[in-house]
N, CA, C and O of each residue as an XYZ file, in Angstrom:
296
protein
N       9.339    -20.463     -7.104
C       8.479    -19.957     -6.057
C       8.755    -18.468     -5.860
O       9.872    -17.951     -5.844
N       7.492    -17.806     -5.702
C       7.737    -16.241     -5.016
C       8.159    -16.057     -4.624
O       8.251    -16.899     -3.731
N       9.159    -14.841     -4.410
C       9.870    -14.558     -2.541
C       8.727    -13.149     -2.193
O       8.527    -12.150     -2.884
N       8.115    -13.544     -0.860
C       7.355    -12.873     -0.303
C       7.949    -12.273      0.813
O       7.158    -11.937      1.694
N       8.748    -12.123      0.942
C       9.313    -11.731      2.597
C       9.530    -10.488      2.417
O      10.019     -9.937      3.403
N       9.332     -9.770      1.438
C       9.563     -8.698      1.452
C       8.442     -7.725      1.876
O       8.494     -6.541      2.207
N       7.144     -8.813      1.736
C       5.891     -8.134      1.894
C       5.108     -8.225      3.005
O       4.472     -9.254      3.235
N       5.079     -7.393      3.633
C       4.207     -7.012      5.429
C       2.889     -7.877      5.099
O       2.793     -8.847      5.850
N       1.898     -7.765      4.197
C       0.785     -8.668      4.537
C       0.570     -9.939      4.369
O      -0.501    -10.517      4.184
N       1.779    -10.415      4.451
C       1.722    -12.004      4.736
C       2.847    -12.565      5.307
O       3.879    -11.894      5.305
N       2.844    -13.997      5.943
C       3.735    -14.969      6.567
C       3.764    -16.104      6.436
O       2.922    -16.669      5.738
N       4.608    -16.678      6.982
C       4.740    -18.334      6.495
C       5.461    -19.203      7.541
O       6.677    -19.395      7.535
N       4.655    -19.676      8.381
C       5.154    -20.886      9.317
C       5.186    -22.225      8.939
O       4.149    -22.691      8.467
N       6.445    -23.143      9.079
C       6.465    -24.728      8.495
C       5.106    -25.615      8.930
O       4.653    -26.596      8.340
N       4.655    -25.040     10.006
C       3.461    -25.758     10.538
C       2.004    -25.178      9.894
O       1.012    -25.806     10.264
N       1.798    -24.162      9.066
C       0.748    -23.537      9.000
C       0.319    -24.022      7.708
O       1.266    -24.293      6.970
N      -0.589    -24.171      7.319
C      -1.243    -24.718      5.806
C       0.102    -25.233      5.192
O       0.369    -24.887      4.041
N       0.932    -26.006      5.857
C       2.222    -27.085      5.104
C       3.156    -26.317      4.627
O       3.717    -26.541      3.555
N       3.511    -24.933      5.696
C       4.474    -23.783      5.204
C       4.070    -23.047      3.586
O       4.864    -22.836      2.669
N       2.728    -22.789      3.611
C       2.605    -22.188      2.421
C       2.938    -20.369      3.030
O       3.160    -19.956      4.168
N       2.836    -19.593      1.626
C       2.602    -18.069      2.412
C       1.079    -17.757      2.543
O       0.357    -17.725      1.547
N       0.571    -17.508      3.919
C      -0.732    -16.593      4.147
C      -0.801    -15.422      4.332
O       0.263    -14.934      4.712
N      -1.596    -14.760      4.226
C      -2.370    -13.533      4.910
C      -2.216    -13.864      6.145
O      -2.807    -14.725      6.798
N      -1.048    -12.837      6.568
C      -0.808    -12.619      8.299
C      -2.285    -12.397      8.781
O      -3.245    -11.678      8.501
N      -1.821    -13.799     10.003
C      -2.883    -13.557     11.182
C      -4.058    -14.700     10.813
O      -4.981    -14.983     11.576
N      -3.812    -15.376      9.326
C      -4.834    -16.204      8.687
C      -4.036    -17.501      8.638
O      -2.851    -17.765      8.842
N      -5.291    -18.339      8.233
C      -4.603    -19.284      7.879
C      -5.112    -19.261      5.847
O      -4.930    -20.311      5.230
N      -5.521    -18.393      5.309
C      -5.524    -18.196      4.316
C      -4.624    -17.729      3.176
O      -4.234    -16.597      2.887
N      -4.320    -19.364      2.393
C      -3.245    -19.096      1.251
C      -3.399    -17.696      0.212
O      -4.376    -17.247     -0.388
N      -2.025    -17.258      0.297
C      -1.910    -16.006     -1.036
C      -2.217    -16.768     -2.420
O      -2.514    -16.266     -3.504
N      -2.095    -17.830     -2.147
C      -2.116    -18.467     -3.666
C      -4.208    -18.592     -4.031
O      -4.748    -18.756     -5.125
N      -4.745    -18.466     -2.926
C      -6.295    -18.498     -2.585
C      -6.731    -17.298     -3.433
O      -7.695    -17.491     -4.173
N      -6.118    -15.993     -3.431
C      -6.522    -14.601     -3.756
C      -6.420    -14.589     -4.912
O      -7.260    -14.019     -5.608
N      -4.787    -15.557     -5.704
C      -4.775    -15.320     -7.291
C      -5.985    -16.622     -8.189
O      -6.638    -16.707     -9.229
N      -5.762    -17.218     -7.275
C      -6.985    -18.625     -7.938
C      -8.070    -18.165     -7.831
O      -8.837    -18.522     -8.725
N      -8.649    -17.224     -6.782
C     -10.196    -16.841     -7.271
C      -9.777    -15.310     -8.501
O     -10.059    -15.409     -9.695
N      -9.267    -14.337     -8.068
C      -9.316    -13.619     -9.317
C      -8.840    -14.137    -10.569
O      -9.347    -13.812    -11.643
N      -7.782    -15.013    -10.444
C      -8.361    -15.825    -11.753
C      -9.661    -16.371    -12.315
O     -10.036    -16.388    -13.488
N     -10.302    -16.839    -11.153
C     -11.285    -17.396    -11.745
C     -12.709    -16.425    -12.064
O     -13.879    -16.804    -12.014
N     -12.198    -15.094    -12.396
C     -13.339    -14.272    -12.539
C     -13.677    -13.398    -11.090
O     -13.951    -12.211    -11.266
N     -13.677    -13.814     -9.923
C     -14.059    -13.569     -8.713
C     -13.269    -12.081     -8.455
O     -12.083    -11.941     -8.755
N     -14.066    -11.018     -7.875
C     -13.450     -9.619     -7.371
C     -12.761     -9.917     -6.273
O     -12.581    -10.910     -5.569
N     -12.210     -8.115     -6.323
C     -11.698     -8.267     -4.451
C     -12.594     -8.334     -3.448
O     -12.572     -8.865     -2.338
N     -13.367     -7.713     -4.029
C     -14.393     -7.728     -2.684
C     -15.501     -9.177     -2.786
O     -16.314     -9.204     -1.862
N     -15.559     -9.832     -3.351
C     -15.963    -11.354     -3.317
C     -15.216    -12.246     -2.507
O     -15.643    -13.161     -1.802
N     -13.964    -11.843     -2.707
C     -12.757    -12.817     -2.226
C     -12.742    -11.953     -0.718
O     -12.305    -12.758      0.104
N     -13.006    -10.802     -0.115
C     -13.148    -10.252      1.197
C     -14.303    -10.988      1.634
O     -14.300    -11.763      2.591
N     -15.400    -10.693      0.823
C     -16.459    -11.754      1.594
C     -16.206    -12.905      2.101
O     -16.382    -13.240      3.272
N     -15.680    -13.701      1.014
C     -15.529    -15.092      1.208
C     -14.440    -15.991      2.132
O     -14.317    -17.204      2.306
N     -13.766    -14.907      2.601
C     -12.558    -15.300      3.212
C     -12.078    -13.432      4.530
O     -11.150    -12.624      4.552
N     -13.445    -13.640      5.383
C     -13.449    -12.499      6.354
C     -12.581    -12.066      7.283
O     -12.644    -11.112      8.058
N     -11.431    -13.221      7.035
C      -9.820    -12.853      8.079
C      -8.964    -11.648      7.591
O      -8.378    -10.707      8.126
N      -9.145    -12.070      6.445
C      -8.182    -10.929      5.256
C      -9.037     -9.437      5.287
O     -10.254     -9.256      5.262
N      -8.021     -8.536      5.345
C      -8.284     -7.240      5.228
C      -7.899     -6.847      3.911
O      -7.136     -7.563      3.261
N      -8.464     -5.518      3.344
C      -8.407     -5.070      1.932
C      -6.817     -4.522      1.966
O      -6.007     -4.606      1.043
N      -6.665     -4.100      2.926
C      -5.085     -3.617      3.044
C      -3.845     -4.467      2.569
O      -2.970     -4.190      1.749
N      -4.140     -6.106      3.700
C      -3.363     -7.070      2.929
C      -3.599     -7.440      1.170
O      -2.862     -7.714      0.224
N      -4.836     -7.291      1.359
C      -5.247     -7.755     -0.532
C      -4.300     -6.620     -1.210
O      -3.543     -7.110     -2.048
N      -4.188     -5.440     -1.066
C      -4.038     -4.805     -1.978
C      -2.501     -4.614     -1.646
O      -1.802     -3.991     -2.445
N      -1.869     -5.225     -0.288
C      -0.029     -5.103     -0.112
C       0.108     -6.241     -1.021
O       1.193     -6.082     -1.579
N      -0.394     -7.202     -1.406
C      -0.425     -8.287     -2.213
C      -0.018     -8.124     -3.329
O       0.986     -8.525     -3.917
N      -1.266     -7.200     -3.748
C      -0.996     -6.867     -5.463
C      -0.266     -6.039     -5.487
O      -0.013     -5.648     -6.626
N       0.153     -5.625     -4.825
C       1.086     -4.121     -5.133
C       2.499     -5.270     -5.302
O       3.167     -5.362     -6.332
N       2.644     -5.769     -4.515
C       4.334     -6.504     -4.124
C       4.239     -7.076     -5.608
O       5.152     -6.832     -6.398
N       2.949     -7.966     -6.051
C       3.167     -8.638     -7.003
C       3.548     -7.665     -8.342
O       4.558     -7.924     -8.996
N       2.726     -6.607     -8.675
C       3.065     -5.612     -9.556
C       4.868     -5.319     -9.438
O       5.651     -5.535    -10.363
N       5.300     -4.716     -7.888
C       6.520     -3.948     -8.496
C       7.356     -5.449     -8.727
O       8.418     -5.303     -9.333
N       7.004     -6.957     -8.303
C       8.040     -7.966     -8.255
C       8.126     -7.796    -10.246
O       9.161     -7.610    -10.887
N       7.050     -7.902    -10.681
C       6.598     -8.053    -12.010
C       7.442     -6.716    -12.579
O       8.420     -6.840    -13.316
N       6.950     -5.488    -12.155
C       8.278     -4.556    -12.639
C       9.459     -4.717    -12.827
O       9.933     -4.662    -13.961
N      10.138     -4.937    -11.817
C      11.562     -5.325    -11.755
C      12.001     -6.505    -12.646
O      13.057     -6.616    -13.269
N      11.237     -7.135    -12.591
C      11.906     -8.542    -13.852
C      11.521     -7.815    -15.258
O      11.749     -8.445    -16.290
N      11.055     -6.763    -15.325
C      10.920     -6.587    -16.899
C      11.948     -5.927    -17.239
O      12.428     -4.998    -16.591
N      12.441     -6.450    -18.491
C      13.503     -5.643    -19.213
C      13.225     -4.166    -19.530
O      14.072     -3.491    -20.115
């Protein structure tokens, strides 16, 4: 599993979507943002489609995920 705690645009309560991590202030899974851009879907599709989330969190998202992805590379 990720460690997200390092990252301001999201949180994780045991009671909230079954302690997954969301988009602070949402009840919308981080795991929601990589399953639609996987599935072809933009950022701004996935802003439409899910109007709690701000572009700010989307993009503290990818950023955390990039430097996490940095750091594990040899």
């Amino acid at each position: 599993m990720k460690d997200w705690t390092e990252c301001d645009a999201v949180e994780r309560h045991p009671h909230v979507v079954s302690g997954a991590w969301v988009f602070k202030g949402t009840r919308v899974p981080v795991s929601a943002l990589f399953e639609n851009l996987r599935d072809g879907a933009s950022v701004d599709e996935f802003l439409e489609w899910f109007p709690g989330v701000t572009r700010d969190q989307v993009e503290g998202v990818l950023n955390h995920e990039i430097e996490t992805a940095e750091a594990n590379t040899p």
